[in-house]
N, C-alpha and C positions, 0 to 999 in steps of 0.2 A: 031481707035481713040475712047477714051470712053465717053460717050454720058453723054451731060453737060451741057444744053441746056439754054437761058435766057443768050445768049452770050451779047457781046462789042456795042457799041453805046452810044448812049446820054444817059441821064437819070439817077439815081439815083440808087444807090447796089455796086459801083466799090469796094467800100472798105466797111469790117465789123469790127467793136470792138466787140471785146470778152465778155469782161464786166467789166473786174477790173483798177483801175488805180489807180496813187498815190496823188488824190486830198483828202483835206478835207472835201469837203459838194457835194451835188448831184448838187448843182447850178453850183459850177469851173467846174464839167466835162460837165455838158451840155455846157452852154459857151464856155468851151475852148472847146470842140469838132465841135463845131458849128463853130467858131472861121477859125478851119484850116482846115474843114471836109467838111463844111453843104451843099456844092452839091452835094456829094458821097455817103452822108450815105442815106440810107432807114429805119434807127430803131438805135437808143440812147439809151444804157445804164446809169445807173448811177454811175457806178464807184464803188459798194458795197462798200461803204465807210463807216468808223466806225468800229464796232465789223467784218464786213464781207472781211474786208481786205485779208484773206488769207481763199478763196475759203470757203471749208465748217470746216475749223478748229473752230469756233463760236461754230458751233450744240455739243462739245464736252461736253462742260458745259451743255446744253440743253437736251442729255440724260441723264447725272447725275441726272437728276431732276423725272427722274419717279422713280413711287416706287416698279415696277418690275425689275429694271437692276442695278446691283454694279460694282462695280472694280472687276477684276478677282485676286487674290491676287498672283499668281503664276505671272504675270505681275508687280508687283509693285517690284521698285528698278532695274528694265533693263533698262537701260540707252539707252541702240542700238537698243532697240525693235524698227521697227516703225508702222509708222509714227509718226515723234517727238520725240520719246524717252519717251510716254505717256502708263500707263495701257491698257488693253483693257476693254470693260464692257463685263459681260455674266447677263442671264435670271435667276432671284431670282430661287430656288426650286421652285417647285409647280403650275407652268406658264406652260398650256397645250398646248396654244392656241395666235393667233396673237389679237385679241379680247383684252384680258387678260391685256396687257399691254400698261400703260399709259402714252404718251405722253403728254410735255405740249406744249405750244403753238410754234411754230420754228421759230418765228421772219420773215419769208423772209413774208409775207401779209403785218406785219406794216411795214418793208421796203419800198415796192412799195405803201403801200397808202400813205405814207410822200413823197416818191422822185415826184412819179404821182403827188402830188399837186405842186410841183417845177412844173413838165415839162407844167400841166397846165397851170402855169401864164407865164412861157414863153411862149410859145405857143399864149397863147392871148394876150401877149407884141409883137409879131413877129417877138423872138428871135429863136426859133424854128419852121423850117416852119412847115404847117399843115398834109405834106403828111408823115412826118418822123413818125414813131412810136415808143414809150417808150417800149423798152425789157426788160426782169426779165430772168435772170438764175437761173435755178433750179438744183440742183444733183441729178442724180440717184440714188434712195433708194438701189443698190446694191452697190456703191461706198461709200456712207453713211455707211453702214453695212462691207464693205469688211476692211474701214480706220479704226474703234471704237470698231466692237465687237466683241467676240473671237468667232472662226469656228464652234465650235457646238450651238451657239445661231442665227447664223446669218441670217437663213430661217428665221423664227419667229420673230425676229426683223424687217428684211427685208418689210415684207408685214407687219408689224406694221408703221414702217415708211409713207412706200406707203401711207395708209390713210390716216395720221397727213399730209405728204404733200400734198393731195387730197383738205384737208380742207384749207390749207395756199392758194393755187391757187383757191379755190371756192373764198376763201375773194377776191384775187386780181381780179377776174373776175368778181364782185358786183361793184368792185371800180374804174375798168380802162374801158370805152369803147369800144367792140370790135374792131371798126376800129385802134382804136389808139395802141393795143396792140401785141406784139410779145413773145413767149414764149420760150426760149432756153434751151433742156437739155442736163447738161453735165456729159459727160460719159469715166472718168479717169479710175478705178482701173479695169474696163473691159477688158480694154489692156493689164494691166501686169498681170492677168489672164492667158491669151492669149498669153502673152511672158512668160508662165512657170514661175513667178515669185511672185505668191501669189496663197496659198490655196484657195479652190471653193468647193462647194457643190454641183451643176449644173449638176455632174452626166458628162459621157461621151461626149454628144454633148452641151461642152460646150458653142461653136457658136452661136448654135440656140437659148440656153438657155438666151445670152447676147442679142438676135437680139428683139426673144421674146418679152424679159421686156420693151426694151428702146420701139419696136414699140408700146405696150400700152401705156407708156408713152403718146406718142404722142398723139395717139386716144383721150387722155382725155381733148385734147384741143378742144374749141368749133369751131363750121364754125365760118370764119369772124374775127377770132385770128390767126392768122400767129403762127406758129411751124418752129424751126428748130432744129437742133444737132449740139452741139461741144465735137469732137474726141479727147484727149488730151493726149499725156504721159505724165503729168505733167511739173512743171515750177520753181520747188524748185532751186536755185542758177543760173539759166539759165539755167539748165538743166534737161534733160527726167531723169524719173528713172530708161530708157532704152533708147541705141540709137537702133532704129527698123534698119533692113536690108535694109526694103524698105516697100512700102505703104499698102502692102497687107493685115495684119486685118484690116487697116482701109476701106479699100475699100471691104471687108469682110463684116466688119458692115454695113456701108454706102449701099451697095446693099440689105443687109437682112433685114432691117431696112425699104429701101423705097419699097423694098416687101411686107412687112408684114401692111405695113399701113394701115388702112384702111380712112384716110382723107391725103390731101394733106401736105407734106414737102415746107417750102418753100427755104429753103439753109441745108446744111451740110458742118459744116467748120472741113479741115483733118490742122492737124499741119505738117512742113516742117522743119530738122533740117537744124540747119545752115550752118554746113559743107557739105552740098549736094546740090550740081547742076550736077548733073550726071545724066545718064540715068537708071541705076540700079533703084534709087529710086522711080521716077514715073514709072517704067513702067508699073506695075499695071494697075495703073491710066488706063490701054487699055480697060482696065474689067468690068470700073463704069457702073453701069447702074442705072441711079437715075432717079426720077417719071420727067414724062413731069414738065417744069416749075420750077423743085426744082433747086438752084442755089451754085454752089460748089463754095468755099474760098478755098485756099488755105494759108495758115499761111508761107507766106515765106518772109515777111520782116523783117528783121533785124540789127540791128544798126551792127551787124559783117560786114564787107566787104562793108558796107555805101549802095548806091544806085546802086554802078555797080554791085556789090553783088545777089542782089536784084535782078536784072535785069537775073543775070545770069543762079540765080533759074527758073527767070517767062521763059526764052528760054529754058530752059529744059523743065519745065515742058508742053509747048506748043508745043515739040514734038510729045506728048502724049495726053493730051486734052487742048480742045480752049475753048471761053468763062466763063473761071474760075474768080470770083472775089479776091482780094486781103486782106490779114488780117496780123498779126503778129501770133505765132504758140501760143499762150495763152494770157492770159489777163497782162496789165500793170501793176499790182498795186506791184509787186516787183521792178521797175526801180525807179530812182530816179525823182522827179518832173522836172527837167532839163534836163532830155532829150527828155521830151516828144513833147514839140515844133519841137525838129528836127527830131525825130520818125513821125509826125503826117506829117509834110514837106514831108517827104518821100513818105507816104503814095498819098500823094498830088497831087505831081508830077507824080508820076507814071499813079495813077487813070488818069490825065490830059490826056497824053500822049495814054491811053489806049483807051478811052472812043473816043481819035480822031483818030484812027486806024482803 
């Protein structure tokens, strides 16, 4: 069985949100999270609300803005290119070097210092209890770089990113409390990589090259800020932009990942399609070996199939490993406002049910 450890009991983590959902302001998603959640959760997002509604499609405008990177013009007018049916950018002439190239500021710091002052006055309204903490997602600078820029810029950009976002989480770590904070990176276009289905520059082992990056990621969190990872195939229409065999890169990543760390993981959430409650799928899953303490999600609920659905995933997967928390397989903020009440119900009941097992 693969080891998974920060099993079932009382307490707080049964369930994780992802981070996106389809509120207006960062106040409706803490409230309503709070609302149907607030003995299960251990860390609130705010829903990236506003420009950040559809993951990192924002930052697209946000590179346009330096004065080393253009449109690639071989790109303009492809409609089925993608991601979106959008140009790529490439590196002006003349760009040696990741130095070279100037970012401006990526919005995710003023995010969390505005939503962080919401969760503060909740928090000291005690609408928020004290032990919960405020999470921020961040993207992998290679999923940034793999969605926007064309293949021979991508290195160079890549570690340009890195730094720009280095800076947006220095502001957020002036502005947020370590205890109260949690840091989630997310790591998309890795996968379809890894599913043969998008160019890479990573050179032969392209594995370790994915495992590499995302474990500094982590490392660049400080002690006393909780770190985790979310694994995604994406969530465009309801659906991956692969449906996987079974869990194996992710459990691929997930083990290279809490290898290579060198500070504590505190969860890694793998997504679960919906048509699978079979054994094929988890049985990976035999292979995890995530750091003492680190706490696996699995993304298996779904409004498909309602709750017995749901249930049918969590028996499968409990075949294979135990003490796993519960998520949906990505973030909300493509469903509709209305179903979230009975998406969150869901989540509810089960945590309920689980937590007294």
């Amino acid at each position: 069985m693969g080891k998974c450890l920060e099993s079932g009991g009382a307490g707080r983590g049964h369930v994780h949100l992802v981070g996106s959902a389809p509120y207006t302001s960062a106040e409706e998603m803490f409230r309503s999270s709070v609302a149907h959640l607030g003995p299960h959760l251990k860390r609130l997002p705010d829903g990236e609300v506003g420009e950040r509604d559809h993951w990192i499609r924002w930052q697209y405008r946000r590179i346009g803005q330096s004065p080393q990177m253009k449109i690639r013009e071989s790109d303009r007018g492809d409609a089925l290119r993608p991601p979106y049916g959008i140009p790529r950018y490439e590196i002006i002439e003349g760009v040696a070097s990741a130095g070279e190239i100037e970012l401006p500021n990526l919005g995710y710091g003023d995010a969390a210092i505005e939503s962080f002052a919401i969760f503060r006055r909740l928090s000291e309204e005690g609408v928020i209890p004290g032990e919960v903490r405020f999470q921020v997602g961040l993207p992998t600078p290679l999923s940034v770089s793999a969605f926007y820029v064309e293949p021979g810029s991508q290195m160079l950009f890549e570690e340009a990113y890195r730094c720009a976002l280095g800076r947006e989480l220095d502001r957020i770590l002036e502005a947020v409390p370590a205890s109260r904070l949690s840091i989630q990176w997310e790591a998309v276009c890795e996968f379809a990589m890894l599913e043969g289905l998008r160019e890479h520059r990573l050179g032969d082992d392209l594995l370790d090259g994915i495992n590499r990056r995302t474990a500094a990621l982590v490392d660049l969190v400080p002690a006393g800020v909780e770190a985790g990872v979310h694994l995604c195939y994406g969530d465009s229409g309801h659906k991956h932009f692969c449906e996987p065999a079974d869990a194996g890169h992710l459990v691929d990543v997930a083990n290279g990942v809490s290898a290579r760390a060198q500070r504590p993981i505190e969860w890694i959430h793998m997504p679960v399609p919906r048509e699978r409650d079979d054994h094929a799928y988890f049985a990976p899953l035999s292979r995890l070996e995530l750091q003492a303490g680190c706490r696996l999600y699995l993304g298996l609920v779904h409004m498909t199939g309602g709750i017995e659905g749901t249930r049918r995933r969590i028996a499968a997967a409990e075949k294979i490993v135990d003490g796993f928390g519960i998520s949906t397989e990505c973030g909300l903020g493509r469903r509709g406002a209305d179903t979230i009440p009975d998406l969150f119900g869901q989540h509810a009941d089960l945590a309920e049910s689980r937590a007294g097992s």
